[in-house]
Each structure stands twice: as C-alpha cells, then as structure tokens.
C-alpha positions as CSV (number, residue, x, y, z in Angstrom):
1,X,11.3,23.3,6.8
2,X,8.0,25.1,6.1
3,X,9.5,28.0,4.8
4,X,11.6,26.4,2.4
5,X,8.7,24.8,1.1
6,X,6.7,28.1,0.4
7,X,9.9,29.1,-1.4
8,X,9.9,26.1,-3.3
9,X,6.2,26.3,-4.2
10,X,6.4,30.2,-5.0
11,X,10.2,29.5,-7.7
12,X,7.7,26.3,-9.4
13,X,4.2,28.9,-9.5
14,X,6.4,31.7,-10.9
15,X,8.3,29.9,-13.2
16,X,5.8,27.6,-14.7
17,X,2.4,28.4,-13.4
18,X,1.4,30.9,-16.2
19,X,0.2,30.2,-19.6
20,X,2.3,33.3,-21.0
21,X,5.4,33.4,-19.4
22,X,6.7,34.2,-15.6
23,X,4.9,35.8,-13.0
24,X,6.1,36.8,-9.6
25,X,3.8,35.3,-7.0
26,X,4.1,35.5,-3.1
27,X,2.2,33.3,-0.9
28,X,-0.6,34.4,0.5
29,X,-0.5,37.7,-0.4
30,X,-0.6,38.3,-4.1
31,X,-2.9,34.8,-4.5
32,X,-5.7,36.4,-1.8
33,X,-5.5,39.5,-4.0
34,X,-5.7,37.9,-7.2
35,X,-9.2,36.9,-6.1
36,X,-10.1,39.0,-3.6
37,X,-9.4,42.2,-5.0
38,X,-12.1,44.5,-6.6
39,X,-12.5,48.4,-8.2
40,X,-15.4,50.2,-8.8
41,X,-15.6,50.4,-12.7
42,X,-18.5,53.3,-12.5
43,X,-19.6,54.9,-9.6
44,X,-23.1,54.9,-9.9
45,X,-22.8,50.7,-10.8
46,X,-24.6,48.3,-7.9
47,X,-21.5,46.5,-8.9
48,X,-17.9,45.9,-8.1
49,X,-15.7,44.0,-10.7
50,X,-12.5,42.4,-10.4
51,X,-10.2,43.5,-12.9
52,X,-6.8,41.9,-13.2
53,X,-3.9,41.9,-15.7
54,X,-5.7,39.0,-18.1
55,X,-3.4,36.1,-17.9
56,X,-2.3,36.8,-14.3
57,X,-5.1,36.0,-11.7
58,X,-4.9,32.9,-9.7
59,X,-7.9,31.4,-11.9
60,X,-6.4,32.0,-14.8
61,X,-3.2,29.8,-13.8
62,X,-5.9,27.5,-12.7
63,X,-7.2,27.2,-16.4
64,X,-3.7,27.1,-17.8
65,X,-2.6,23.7,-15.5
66,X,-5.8,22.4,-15.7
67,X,-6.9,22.6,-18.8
68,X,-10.4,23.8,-17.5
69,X,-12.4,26.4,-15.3
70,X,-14.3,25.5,-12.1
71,X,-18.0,25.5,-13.0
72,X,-20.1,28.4,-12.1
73,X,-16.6,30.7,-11.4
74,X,-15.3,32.9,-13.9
75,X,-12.3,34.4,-14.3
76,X,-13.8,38.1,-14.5
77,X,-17.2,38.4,-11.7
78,X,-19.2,41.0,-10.0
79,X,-19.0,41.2,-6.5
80,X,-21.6,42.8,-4.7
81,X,-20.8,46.2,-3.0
82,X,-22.3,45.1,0.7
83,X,-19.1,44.1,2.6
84,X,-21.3,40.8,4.1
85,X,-22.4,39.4,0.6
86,X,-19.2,40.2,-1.0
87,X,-17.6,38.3,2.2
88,X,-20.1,35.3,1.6
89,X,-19.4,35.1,-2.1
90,X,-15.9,34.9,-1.7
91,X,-16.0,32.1,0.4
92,X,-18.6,30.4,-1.3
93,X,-15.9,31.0,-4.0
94,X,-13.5,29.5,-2.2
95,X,-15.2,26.4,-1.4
96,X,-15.8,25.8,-4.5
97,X,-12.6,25.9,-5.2
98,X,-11.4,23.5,-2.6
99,X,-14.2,21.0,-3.7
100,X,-13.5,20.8,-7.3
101,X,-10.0,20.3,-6.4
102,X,-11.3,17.0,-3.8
103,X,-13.1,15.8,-6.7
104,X,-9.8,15.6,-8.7
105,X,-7.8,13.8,-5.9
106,X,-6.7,16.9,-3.5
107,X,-6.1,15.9,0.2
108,X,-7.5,19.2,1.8
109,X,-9.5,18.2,4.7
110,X,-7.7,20.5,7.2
111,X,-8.1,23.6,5.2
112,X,-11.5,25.7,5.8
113,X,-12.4,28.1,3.3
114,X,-12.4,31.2,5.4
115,X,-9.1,30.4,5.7
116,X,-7.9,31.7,2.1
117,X,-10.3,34.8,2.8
118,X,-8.2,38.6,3.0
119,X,-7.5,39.0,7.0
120,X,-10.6,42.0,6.3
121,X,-12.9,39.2,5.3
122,X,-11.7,36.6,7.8
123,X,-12.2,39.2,10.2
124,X,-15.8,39.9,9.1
125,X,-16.7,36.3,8.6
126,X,-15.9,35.8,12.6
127,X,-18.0,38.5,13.5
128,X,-21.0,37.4,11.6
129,X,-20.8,33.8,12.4
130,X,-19.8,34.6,15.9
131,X,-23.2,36.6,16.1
132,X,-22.3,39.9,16.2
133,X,-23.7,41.2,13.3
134,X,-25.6,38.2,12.9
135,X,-28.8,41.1,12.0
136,X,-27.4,42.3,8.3
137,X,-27.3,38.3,7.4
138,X,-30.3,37.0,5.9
139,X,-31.0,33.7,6.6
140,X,-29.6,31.8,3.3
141,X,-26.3,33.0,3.9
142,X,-25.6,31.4,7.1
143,X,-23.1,28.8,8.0
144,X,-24.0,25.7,10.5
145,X,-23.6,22.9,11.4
146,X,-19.8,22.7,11.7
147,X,-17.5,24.6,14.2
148,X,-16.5,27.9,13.9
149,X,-12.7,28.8,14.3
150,X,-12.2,32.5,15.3
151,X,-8.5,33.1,15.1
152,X,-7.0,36.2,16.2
153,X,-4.8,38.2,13.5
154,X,-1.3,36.8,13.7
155,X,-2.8,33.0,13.8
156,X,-4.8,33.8,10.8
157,X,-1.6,35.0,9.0
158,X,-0.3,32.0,9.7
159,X,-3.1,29.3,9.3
160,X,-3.7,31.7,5.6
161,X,-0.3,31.1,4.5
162,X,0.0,27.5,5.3
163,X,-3.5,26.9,3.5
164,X,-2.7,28.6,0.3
165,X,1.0,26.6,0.3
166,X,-1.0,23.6,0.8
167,X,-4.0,24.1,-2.1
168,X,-0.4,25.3,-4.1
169,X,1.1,21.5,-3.5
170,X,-2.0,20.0,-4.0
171,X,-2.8,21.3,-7.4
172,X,0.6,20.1,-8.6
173,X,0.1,17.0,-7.3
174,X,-3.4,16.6,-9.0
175,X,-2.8,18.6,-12.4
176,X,0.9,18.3,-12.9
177,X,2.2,14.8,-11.7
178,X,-0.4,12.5,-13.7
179,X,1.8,13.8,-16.8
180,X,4.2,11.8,-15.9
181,X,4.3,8.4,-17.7
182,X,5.0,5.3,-16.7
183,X,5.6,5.1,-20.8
184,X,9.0,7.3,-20.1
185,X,10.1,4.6,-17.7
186,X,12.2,1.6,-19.9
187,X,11.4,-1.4,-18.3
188,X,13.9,-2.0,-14.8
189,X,13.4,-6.1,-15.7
190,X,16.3,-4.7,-19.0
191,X,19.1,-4.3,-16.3
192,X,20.2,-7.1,-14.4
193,X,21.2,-5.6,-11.8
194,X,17.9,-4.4,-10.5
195,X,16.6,-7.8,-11.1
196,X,17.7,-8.4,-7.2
197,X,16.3,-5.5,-6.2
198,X,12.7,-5.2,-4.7
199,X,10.8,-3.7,-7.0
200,X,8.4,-0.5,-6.9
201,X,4.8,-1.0,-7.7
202,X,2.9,1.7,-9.6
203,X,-0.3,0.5,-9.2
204,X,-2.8,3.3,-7.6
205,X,-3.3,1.4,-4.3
206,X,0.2,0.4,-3.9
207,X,1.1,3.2,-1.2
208,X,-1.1,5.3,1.7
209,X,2.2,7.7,0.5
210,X,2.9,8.5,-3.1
211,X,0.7,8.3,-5.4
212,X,1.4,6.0,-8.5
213,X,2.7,9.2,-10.3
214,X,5.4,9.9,-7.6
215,X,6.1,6.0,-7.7
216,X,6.6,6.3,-11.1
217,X,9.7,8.8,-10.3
218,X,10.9,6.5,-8.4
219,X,10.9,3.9,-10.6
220,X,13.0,6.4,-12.8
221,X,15.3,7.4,-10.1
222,X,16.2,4.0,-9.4
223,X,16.6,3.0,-12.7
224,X,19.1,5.7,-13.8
225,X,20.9,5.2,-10.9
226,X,21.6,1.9,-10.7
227,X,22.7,2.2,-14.6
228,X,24.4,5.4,-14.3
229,X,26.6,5.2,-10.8
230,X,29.3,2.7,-12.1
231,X,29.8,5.1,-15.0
232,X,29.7,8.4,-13.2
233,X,32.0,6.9,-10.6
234,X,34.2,4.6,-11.8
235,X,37.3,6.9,-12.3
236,X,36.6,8.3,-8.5
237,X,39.9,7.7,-6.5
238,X,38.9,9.0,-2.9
239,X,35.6,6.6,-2.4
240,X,35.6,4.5,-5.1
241,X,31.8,3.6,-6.9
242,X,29.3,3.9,-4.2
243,X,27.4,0.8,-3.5
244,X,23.7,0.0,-4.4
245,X,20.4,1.5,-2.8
246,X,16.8,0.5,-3.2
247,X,15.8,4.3,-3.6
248,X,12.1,4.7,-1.6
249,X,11.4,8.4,-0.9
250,X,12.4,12.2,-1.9
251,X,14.3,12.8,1.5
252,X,16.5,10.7,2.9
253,X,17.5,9.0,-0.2
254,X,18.3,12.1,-1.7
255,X,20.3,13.6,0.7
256,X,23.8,13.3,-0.4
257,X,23.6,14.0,-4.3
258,X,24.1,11.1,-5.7
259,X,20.9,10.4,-6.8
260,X,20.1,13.2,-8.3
261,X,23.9,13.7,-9.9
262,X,23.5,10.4,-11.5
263,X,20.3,11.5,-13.1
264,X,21.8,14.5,-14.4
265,X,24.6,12.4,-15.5
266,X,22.4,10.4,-17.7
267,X,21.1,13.4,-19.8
268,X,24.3,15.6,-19.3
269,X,27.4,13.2,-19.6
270,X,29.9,15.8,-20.1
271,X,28.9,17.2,-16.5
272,X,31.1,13.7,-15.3
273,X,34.6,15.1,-15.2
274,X,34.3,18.3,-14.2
275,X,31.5,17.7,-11.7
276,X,30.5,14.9,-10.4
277,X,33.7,13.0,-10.7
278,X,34.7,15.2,-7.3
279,X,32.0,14.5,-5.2
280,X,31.7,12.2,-2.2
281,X,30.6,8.8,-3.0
282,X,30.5,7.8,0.6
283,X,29.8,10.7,2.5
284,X,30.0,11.2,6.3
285,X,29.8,14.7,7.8
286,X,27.8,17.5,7.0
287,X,30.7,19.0,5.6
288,X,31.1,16.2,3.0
289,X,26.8,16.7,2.3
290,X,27.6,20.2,1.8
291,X,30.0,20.0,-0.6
292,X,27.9,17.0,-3.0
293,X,25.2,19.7,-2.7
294,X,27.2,22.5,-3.8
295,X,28.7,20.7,-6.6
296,X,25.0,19.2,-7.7
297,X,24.0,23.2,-7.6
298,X,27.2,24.4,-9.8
299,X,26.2,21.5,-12.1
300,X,22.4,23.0,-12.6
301,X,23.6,26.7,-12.7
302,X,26.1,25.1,-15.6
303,X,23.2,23.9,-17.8
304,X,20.9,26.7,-16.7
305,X,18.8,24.6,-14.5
306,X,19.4,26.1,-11.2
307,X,15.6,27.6,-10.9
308,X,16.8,29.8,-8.1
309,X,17.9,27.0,-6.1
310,X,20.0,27.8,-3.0
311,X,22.1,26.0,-0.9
C-alpha cells in the first residue's frame, strides 16, 4: 500500500509539480539532492553553492504550488564548507521547512527534520548529537531538549522515504486542495433524489478526517453520481442500474468503478457505449473488480487521462 502511494505521489510531483513543464522526480533521492547537493564554484571560495537546473529544485516547485518562498530560505544559498555547519544548516533548513508548512495546515508531527537529511548527514548528525564529536560543535549549534533517534542505515532509508512521501501529501493537501471550490459544486438540494440522502457538511470542523476541501469532492462525487448512474446504466442488460450509495470516503466507495465511471460519464458522454455500458453494476469477485478497473483505465488512456496509471 505504501509503495503505491510513493508512486502515486512521484506520477502527481512529475506531472504537475513544476512551473515549466515535467520533471522526473524519485522519492527520496532526487528531493534530498535537490537541497542537499552543493559544488565548489572557485576553489579558493570559503563557500560552497548549490547550483541546480533553475526551475527544477525542490524550492522552486515549492514557489510554483505555493505561490511564495519560505522566509529566510532561498532558492540559490551558500553552504559552509565545514561538514558540521553545513549539516546544521541543512537541518535548520529543514525545519523551517516543516514549520512553515504547520503553519499552513500540515499534519507533520511524526516527521523530525534529520529525517529529510542525505544518509551522510543523518549519519553525522547522530554522531554529534550522540556526543562523539560533540568538541567541533560550538555551543549555539546544539540540539536539546528532545530525544535523539539514532537509526542505523537501512531504518534511515526507510524512515527518509516515508518522511519525504509524507511532506509530498501534505503539501498537496495544504497548497493544492483549497483550490477546490465549493463554487464548482451545483447545489445537491436541485436533485431530488439526494434530497433523502444524508447530506455532507463542508464546514471546516465537520470531520477529524477530510478536510472541508476533500468534503467538497465528495459532495461532487455524490452529486454526479446519483445524476449520472441511471443514464450511464440504464441500457445495461447483465445487472441492471446499480442502486443508490451515500458515497463517504476515497476507498471503499470507490472500489468497483462506478463512481468514478459515472464522473467521467458526466464530462465524457460518448465514453457510455463503448465503455462503461460493459461494466459490472453489481459486482462480486475480484474478477468482476478487475475487469470495472480495467475498463475505467481503457476509458482514461482513451481521453488521454491515464497519468501512468496501472492496474
């Protein structure tokens, strides 16, 4: 389940996550480079500075979702040439970052900001906060007063890859899902079949779950649904229309297709009779999943939508 969620999250990032076009990203490695990689400009400079392709560092897609910098990090920086105070200003770096994204509504209390360090700096940070080189810190650039986790090198992989997947979802769900409007949502009261159905609030302490963006989606999904399946369906000789549903989440109620086919169906009618008009209205088995799934992933490849989804 994990890993299809970094694959998810790296198809979104590469396909939209860049102000000029695509760019290939792979979680964690080409994100801890972005920001962690330096070259020596001059030889005889007291400096190191990062130089990436402009428009292609994980700041930069920052700025472009955003619409904004983090104060006090720029794009381009000098990073000292002592491994310790380069290792303390990248994760002063990084806690910035996972700070300013708090402040705009991130849930990130399980990720530490050693954490999105290169596995070189993670492993110096352990040393000097474990004490062994605890002589080449000054005093200003310790950490206290919380725990230390020392992981050894596979963990870290592990606990680095989950962390930049989850600073990844959270910046979607803080920069990209409040552009959704509850403005591009007709009114459910206009259909009267819905009128009997519970309704979905979108109010922003509606749900410890989704947030009133996500309900929002909901609201959409249900709507076009509820409008769409007796259309979609109504020719469909093996199950007949497939009853109503009061759809609540992005799992289970999305499981066999249908949802998401009647969606499609609402924008892409002509996708009806040589699509969806053969899937499983009632389905069963896995085998009957399966084969709504393959025809919802024909349908997308057919419009040009299929984002490099697999089945």
């Amino acid at each position: 389940f994990f890993q299809k969620t970094l694959n998810a999250v790296q198809s979104w990032f590469t396909l939209f996550g860049w102000s000029k076009g695509q760019n290939p990203i792979s979680i964690p490695y080409s994100l801890r480079s972005d920001v962690c990689i330096v070259q020596l400009t001059v030889a005889q400079e007291k400096n190191f500075k990062r130089r990436v392709d402009k428009d292609k560092g994980f700041y930069e897609m920052l700025v472009h979702l955003n619409g904004q910098s983090i104060p006090g990090i720029a794009a381009s920086q000098s990073l000292s040439t002592d491994p310790v105070e380069r290792m303390f200003q990248l994760h002063w770096q990084h806690s910035e970052l996972l700070s300013f994204l708090k402040r705009k509504g991130a849930h990130l209390p399980h990720i530490m900001p050693e954490f999105l360090l290169a596995p070189e700096d993670y492993e110096l940070w352990s040393e000097v906060n474990s004490g062994l080189r605890r002589g080449s810190v000054r005093s200003s650039g310790k950490l206290s007063g919380r725990h230390i986790f020392v992981l050894d090198n596979r963990t870290f992989e592990t606990m680095s890859k989950r962390a930049w997947t989850d600073v990844l979802l959270q910046m979607y769900k803080v920069f990209v899902l409040p552009r959704v409007s509850s403005r591009m949502v007709p009114d459910p009261s206009s259909l009267e079949s819905l009128q009997s159905m519970p309704g979905i609030k979108s109010e922003p302490l509606c749900s410890n779950v989704y947030s009133r963006y996500e309900r929002t989606i909901l609201i959409w999904l249900n709507k076009n649904y509820e409008k769409n399946r007796k259309i979609v369906w109504k020719d469909n000789e093996r199950d007949g229309i497939p009853p109503m549903r009061w759809i609540v989440n992005f799992d289970q109620d999305l499981l066999d297709g249908l949802v998401l086919a009647a969606q499609m169906a609402g924008y892409c009618p002509y996708l009806i009779p040589t699509h969806f008009i053969r899937m499983y209205t009632n389905p069963r088995t896995h085998e009957q999943f399966l084969h709504n799934a393959l025809i919802l992933v024909k349908a997308l490849h057919t419009i040009n939508m299929d984002l490099d989804i697999k089945v």
